[in-house]
N, C-alpha and C positions, 0 to 999 in steps of 0.2 A: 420322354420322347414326344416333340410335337409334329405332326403330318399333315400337309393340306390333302384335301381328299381329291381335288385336280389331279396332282403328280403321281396318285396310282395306279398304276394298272391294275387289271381285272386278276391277273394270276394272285399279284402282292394283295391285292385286297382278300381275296382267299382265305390268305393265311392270318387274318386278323380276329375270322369267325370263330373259334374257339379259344379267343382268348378276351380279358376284360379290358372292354372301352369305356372313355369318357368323352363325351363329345362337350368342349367350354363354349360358351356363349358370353361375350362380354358386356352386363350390364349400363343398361342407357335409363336414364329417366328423364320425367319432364314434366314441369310446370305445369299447375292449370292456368298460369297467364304467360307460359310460354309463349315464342315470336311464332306467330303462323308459319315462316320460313324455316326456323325450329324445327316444329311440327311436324312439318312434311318430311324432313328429310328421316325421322327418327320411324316416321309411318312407312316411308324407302327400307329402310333399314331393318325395320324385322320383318316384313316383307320378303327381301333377300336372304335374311339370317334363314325362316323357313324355308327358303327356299334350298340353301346349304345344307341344313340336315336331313334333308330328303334324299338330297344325293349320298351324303354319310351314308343315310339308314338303307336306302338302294342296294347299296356294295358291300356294306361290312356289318349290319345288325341293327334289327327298329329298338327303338328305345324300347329299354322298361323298368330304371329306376329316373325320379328326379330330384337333381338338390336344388335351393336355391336358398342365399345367402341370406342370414336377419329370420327366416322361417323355421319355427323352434315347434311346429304343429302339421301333421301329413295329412295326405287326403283331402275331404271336403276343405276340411275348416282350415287346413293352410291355404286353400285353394279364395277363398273369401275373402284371407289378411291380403293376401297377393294381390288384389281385387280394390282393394285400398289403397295397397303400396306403391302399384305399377300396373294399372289396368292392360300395357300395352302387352308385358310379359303375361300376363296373367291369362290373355287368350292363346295366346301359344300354348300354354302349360294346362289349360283346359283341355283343348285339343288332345294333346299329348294322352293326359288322363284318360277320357273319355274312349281313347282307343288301346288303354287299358295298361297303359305305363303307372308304375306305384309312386304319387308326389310324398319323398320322406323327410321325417321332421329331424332336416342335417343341423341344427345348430341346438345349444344349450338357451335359454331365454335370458339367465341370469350372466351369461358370460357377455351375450351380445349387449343385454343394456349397461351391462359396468364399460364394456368398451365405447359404446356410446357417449358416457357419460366424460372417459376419459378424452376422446376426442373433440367435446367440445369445450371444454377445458382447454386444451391446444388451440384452438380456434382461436378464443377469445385473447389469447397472449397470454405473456407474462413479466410483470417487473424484474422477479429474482430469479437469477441464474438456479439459484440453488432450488430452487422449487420447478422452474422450467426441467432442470433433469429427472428430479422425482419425482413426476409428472409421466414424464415421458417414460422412465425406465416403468412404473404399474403400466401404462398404456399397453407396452411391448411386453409385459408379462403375462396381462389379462388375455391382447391377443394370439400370443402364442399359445394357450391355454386351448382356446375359442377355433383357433384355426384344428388344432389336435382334434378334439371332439370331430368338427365336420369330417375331416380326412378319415377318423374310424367310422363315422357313421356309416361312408362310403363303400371301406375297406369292408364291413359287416357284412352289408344289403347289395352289396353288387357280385352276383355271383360267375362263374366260371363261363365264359361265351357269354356274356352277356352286356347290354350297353347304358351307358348312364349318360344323364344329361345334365350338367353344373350351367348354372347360370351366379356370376360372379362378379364383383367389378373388378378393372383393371387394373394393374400394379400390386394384386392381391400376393399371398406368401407361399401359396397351398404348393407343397411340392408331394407329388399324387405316387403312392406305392409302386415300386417298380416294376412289378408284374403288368400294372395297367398300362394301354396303349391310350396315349392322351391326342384328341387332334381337335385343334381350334377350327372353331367357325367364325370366319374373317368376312362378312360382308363388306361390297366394294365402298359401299358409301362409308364407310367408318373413319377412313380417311380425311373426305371432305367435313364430317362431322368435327372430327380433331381440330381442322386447318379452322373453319365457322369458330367453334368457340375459343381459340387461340385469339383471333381479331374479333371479337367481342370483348375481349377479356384488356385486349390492348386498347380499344377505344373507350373503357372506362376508365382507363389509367393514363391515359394522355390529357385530361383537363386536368388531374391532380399534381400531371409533373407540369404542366404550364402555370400553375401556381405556387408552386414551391422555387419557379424562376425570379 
């Protein structure tokens, strides 16, 4: 079950306190020679995301576990990689810490980097059909594997009334135990961010099809 936290009311949100939440966050990242206009809108953007789970944490419970995707190390020292990986997440997640939410080490290292590994392999293509599927069918093995572990990490370390904070990327598999109340943080600009790199995407592809004319 996903909920915006707008369409609650105060009674409905109540009934959420005693029971296990997850609040998602949908992963953004960005270049160090990102577009300035980039930039800005991804600095809009978890700006608002914060500003979203405040209002969650307001109504139905403050955070106090956190996952986040690729982080196979809690606490300080996941808090550092984070620090490398996505400075931008990485201040929210300090925050969070800081006022005494546990950052847990939701992923295996060895699961994430074989998935890693098989996705860039997908990337790069393939000549043979026959290698293109077994390829793909380890990919889908490795991460269903990868996604299991994080969902038990969850399912362990998130206890009864209590709220958890998944920062993940989008399109991801994770389908979250049924007991938990799941509700997305939808920032407004997330949109716009779609619709931006949609026509970025399309203005590198339009000299390539004026040459293939």
């Amino acid at each position: 079950m996903t909920d915006e936290i707008g369409k609650i009311e105060k009674p409905e949100a109540e009934g959420f306190v005693a029971k296990r939440k997850i609040y998602v966050v949908p992963l953004l990242f960005r270049s160090k020679d990102a577009p300035l206009e980039y930039v800005a809108k991804i600095a809009t953007y978890w700006g608002q995301a914060r500003e979203h789970l405040s209002r969650l944490e307001d109504k139905i419970g403050i955070t106090k576990h956190i996952y986040h995707e690729t982080i196979s190390a809690g606490g300080e020292e996941g808090i550092k990689l984070l620090e490398k990986l996505n400075s931008d997440v990485s201040e929210l997640i300090r925050e969070k810490y800081a006022s005494g939410a546990a950052l847990e080490a939701g992923e295996n290292r060895e699961l994430v980097n074989e998935c890693l590994d098989w996705e860039r392999f997908i990337l790069i293509g393939f000549l043979s059909e026959v290698v293109a599927e077994k390829v793909s069918q380890l990919y889908m093995e490795t991460a269903k594997k990868r996604y299991e572990y994080f969902l038990n990490t969850i399912d362990q370390t998130l206890k009864s009334g209590e709220a958890g904070l998944v920062f993940i990327r989008e399109g991801n598999w994770l389908q979250f135990p049924g007991d938990i109340e799941v509700f997305s943080v939808t920032p407004p600009v997330l949109d716009e961010i779609h619709r931006w790199l949609r026509e970025k995407a399309d203005e590198r592809e339009q000299p390539q099809k004026e040459d293939s004319i």
